[in-house]
ChimeraX commands (.cxc) that place a marker at each C-alpha (Angstrom):
marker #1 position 5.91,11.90,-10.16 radius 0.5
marker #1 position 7.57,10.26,-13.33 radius 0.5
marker #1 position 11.36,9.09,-12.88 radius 0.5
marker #1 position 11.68,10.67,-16.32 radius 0.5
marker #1 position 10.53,13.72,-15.73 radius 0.5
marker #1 position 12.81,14.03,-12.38 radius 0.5
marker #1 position 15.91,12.87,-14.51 radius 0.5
marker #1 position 14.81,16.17,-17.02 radius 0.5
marker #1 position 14.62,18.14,-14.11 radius 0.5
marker #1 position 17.69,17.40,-12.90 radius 0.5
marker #1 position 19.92,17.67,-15.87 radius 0.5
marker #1 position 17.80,21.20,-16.76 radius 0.5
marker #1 position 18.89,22.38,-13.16 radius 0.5
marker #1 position 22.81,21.58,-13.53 radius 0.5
marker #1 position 22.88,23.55,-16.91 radius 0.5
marker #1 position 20.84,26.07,-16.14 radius 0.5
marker #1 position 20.04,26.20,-20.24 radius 0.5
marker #1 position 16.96,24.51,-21.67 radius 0.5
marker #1 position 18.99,24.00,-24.97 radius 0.5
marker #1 position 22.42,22.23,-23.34 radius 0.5
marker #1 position 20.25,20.28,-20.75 radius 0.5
marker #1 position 18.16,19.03,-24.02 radius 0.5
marker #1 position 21.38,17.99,-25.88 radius 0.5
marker #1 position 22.73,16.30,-22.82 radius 0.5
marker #1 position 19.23,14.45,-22.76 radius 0.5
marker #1 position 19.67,13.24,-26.16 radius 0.5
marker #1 position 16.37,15.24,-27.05 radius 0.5
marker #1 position 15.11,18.41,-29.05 radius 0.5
marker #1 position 14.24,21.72,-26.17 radius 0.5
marker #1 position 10.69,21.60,-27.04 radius 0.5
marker #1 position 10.00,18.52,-25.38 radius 0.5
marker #1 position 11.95,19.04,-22.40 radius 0.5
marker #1 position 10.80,22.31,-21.96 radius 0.5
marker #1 position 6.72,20.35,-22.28 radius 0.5
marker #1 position 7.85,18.15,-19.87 radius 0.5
marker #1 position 9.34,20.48,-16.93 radius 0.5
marker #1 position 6.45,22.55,-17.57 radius 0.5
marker #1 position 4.06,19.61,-16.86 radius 0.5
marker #1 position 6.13,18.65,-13.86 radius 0.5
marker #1 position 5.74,22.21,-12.45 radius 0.5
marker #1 position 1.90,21.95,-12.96 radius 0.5
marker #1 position 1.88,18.35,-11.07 radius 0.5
marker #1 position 3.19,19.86,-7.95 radius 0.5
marker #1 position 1.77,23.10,-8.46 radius 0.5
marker #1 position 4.88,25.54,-8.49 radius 0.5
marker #1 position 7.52,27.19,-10.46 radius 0.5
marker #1 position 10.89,25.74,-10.69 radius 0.5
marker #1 position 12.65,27.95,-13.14 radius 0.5
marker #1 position 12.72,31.65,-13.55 radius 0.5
marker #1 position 12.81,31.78,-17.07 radius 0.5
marker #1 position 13.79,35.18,-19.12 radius 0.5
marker #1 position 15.02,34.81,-22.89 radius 0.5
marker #1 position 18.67,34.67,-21.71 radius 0.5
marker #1 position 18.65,33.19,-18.19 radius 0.5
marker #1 position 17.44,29.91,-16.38 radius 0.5
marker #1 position 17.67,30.35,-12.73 radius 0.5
marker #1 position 16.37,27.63,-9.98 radius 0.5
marker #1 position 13.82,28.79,-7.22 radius 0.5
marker #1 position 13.66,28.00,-3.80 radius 0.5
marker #1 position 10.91,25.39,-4.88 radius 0.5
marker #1 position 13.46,24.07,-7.27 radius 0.5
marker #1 position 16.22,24.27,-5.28 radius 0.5
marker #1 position 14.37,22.21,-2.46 radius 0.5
marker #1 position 13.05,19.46,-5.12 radius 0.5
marker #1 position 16.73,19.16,-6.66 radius 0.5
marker #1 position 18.11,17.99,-3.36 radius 0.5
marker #1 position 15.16,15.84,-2.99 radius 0.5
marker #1 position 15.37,14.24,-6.61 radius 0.5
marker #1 position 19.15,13.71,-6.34 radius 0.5
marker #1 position 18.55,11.51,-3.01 radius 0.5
marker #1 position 16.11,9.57,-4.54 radius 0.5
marker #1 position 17.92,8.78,-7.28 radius 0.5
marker #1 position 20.72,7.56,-5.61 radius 0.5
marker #1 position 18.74,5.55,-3.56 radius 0.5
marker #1 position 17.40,4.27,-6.84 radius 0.5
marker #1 position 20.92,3.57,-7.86 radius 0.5
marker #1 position 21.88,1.60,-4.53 radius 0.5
marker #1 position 18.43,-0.55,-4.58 radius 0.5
marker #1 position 19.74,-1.56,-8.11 radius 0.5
marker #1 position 23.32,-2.10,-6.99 radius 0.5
marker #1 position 22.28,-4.38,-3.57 radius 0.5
marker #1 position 19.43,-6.46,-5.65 radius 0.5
marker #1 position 22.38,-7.41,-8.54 radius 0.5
marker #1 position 24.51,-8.18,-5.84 radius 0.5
marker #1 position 22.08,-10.23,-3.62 radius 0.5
marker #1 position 21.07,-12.01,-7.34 radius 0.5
marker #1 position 24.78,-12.91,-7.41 radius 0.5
marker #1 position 25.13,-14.08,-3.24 radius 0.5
marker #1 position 27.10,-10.94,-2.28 radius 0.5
marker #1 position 24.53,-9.08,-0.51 radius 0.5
marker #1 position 22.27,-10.21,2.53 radius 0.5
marker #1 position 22.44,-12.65,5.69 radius 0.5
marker #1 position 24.79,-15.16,6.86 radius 0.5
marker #1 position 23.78,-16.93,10.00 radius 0.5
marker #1 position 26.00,-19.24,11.73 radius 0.5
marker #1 position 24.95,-21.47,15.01 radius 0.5
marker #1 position 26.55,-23.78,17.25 radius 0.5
marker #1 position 26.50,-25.58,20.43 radius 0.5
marker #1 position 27.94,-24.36,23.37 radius 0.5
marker #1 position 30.73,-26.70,24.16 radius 0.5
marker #1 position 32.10,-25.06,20.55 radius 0.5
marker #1 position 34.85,-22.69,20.71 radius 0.5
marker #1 position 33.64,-19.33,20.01 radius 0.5
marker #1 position 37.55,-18.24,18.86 radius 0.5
marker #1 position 37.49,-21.03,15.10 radius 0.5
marker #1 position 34.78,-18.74,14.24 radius 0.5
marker #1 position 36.37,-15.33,14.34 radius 0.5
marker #1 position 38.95,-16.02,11.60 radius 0.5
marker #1 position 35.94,-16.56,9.40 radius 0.5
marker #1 position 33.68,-14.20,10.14 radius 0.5
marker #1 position 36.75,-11.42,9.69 radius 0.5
marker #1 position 37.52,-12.65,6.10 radius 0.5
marker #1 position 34.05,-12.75,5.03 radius 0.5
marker #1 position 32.66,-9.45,5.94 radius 0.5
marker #1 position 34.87,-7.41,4.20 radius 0.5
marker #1 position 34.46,-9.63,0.91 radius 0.5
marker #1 position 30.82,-9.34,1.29 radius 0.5
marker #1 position 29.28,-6.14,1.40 radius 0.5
marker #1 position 26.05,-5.88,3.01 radius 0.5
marker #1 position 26.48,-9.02,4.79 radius 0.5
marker #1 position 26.85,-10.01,8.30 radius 0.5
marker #1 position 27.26,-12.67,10.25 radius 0.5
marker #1 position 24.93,-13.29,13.78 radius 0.5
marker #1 position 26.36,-16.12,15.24 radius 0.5
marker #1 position 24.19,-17.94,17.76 radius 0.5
marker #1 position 25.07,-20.14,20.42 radius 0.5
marker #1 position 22.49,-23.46,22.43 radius 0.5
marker #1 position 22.84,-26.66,23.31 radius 0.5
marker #1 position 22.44,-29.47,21.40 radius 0.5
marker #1 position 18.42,-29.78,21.70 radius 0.5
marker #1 position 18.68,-26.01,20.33 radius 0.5
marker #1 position 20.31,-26.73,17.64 radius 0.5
marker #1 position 18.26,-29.27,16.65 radius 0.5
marker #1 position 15.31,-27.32,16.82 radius 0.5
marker #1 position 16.91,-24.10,14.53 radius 0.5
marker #1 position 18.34,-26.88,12.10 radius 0.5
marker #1 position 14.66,-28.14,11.96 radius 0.5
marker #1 position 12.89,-25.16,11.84 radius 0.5
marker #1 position 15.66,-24.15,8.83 radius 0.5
marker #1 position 16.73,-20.88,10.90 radius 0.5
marker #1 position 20.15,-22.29,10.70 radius 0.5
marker #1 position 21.41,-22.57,7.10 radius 0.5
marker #1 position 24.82,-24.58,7.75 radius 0.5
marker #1 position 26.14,-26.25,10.77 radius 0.5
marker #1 position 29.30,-27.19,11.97 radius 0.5
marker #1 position 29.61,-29.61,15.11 radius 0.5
marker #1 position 32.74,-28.92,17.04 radius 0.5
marker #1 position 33.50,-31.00,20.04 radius 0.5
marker #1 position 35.18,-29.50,23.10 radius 0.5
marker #1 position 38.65,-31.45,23.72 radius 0.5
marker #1 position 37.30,-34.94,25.28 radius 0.5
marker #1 position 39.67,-37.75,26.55 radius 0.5
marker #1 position 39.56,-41.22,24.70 radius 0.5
marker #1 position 41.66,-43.73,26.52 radius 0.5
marker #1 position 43.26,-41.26,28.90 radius 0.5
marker #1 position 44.62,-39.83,26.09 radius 0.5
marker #1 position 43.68,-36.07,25.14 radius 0.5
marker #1 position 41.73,-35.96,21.54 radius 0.5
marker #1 position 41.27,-32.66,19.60 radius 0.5
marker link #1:1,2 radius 0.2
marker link #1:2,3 radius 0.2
marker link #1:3,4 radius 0.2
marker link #1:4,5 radius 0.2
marker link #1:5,6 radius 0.2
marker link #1:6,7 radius 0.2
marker link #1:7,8 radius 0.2
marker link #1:8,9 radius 0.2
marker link #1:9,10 radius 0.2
marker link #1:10,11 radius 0.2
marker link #1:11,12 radius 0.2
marker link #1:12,13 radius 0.2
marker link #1:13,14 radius 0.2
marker link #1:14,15 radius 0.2
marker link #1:15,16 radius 0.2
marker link #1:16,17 radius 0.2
marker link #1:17,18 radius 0.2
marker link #1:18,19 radius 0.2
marker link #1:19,20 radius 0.2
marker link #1:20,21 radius 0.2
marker link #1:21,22 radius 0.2
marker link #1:22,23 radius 0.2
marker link #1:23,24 radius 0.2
marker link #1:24,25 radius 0.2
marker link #1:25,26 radius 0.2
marker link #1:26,27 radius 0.2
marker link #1:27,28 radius 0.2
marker link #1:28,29 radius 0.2
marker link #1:29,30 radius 0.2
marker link #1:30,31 radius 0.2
marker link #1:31,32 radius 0.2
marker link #1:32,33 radius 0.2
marker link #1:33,34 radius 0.2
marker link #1:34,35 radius 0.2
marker link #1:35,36 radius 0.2
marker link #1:36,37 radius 0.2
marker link #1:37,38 radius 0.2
marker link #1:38,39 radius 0.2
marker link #1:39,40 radius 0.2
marker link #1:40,41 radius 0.2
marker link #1:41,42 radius 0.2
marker link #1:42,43 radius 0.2
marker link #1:43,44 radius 0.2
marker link #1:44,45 radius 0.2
marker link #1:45,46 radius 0.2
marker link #1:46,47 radius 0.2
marker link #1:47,48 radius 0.2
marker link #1:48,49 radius 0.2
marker link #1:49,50 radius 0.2
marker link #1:50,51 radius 0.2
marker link #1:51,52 radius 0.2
marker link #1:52,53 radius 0.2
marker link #1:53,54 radius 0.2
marker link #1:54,55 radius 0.2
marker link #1:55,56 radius 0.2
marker link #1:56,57 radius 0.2
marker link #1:57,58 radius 0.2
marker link #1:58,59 radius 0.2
marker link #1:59,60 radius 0.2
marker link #1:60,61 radius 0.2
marker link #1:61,62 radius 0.2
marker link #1:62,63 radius 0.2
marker link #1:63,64 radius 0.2
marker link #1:64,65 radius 0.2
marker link #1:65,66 radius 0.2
marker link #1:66,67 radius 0.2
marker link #1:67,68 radius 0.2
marker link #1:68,69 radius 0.2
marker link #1:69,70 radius 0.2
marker link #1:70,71 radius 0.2
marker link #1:71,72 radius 0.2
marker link #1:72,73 radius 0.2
marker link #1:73,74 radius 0.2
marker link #1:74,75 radius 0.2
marker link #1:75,76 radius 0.2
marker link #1:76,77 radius 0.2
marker link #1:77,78 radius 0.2
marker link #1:78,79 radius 0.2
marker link #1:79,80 radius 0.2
marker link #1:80,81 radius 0.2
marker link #1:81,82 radius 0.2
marker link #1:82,83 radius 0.2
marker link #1:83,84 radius 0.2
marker link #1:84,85 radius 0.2
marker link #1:85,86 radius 0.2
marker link #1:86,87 radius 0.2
marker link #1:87,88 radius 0.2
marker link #1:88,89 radius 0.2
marker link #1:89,90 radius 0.2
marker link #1:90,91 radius 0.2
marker link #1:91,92 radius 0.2
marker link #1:92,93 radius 0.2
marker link #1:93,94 radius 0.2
marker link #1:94,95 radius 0.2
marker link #1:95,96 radius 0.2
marker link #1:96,97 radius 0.2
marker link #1:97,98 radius 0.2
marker link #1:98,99 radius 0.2
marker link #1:99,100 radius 0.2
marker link #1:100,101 radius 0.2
marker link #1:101,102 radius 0.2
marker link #1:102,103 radius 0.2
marker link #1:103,104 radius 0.2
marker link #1:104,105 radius 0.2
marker link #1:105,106 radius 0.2
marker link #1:106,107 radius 0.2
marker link #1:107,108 radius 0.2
marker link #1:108,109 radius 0.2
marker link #1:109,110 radius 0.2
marker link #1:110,111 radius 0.2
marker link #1:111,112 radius 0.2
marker link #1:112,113 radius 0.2
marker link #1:113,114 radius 0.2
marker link #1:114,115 radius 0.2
marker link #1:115,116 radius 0.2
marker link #1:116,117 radius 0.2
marker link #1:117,118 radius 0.2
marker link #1:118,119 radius 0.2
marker link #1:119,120 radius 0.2
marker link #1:120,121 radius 0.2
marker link #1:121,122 radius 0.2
marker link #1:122,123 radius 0.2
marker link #1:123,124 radius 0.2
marker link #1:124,125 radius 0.2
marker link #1:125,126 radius 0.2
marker link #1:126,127 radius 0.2
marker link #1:127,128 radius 0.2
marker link #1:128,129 radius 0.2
marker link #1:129,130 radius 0.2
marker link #1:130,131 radius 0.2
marker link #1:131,132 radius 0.2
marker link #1:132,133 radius 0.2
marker link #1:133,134 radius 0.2
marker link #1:134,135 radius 0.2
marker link #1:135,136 radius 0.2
marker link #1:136,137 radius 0.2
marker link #1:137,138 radius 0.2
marker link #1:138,139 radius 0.2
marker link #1:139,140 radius 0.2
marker link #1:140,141 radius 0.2
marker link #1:141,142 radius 0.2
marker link #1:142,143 radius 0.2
marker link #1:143,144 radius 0.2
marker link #1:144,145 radius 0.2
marker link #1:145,146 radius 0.2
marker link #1:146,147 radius 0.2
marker link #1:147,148 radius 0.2
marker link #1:148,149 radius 0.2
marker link #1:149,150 radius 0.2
marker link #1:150,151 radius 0.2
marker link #1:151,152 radius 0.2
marker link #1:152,153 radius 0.2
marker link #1:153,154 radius 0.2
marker link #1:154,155 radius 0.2
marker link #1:155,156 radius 0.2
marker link #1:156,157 radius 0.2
marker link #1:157,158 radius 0.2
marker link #1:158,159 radius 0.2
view
């Protein structure tokens, strides 16, 4: 089915008028009137009962209006997510560190940033040392942040 022809469909269904829907459309009624007739013969039914005065959906249409209005807002939130993924607002964060790290530092972050960022999340992962290593290498951690658990230096306590 053309996108087009779904967009005619749609405006011809909230006017109920062949003649307003075509204004709207930015387009002469002949044509629209070609096109949702070629739509009806693609999927081999009648959307409209016509007379000379009145335009009135059938259950056909009625079904394929609710259908056609999800999928073009779906088509309208694929277009939305892929500008904001081109401009880094949209998709995965994944943060990792070793165990002796304090989970806590991290929830601060993770608070401000998914509310900024819709569509993202942040998985946090937790290994040793040798783990980390390995995600670092294997580039399934995309930053890193070594934070040492409090250690003594000289009896004295170091943070």
């Amino acid at each position: 089915m053309d996108l087009r022809r779904l967009r005619y469909f749609v405006a011809t269904s909230e006017e109920l008028h062949f003649g307003r829907a075509a204004k709207r459309l930015g387009m002469s009624q002949p044509p629209l009137s070609m096109q949702i007739r070629a739509l009806e013969r693609e999927l081999g039914v009648t959307l409209f009962d016509r007379d000379r005065r009145n335009v009135a959906l059938t259950v056909a249409g009625e079904v394929l209006l609710c259908e056609t209005r999800r999928i073009l807002a779906a088509l309208d939130h694929a277009k939305l997510v892929t500008q904001r993924a081109a401009q880094g607002l949209h998709g995965a964060l994944s943060v990792g560190f070793i165990t002796p790290a304090e989970y806590s530092f991290l929830a601060a972050p993770r608070e401000d940033i998914s509310p900024a960022v819709s569509g993202r999340h942040a998985p946090t992962s937790r290994g040793d040392d040798r783990h980390t290593d390995r995600r670092a290498q294997a580039r399934s951690a995309r930053c890193g942040t070594v934070v040492r658990g409090p250690s003594t230096v000289q009896g004295s306590p170091v943070r």
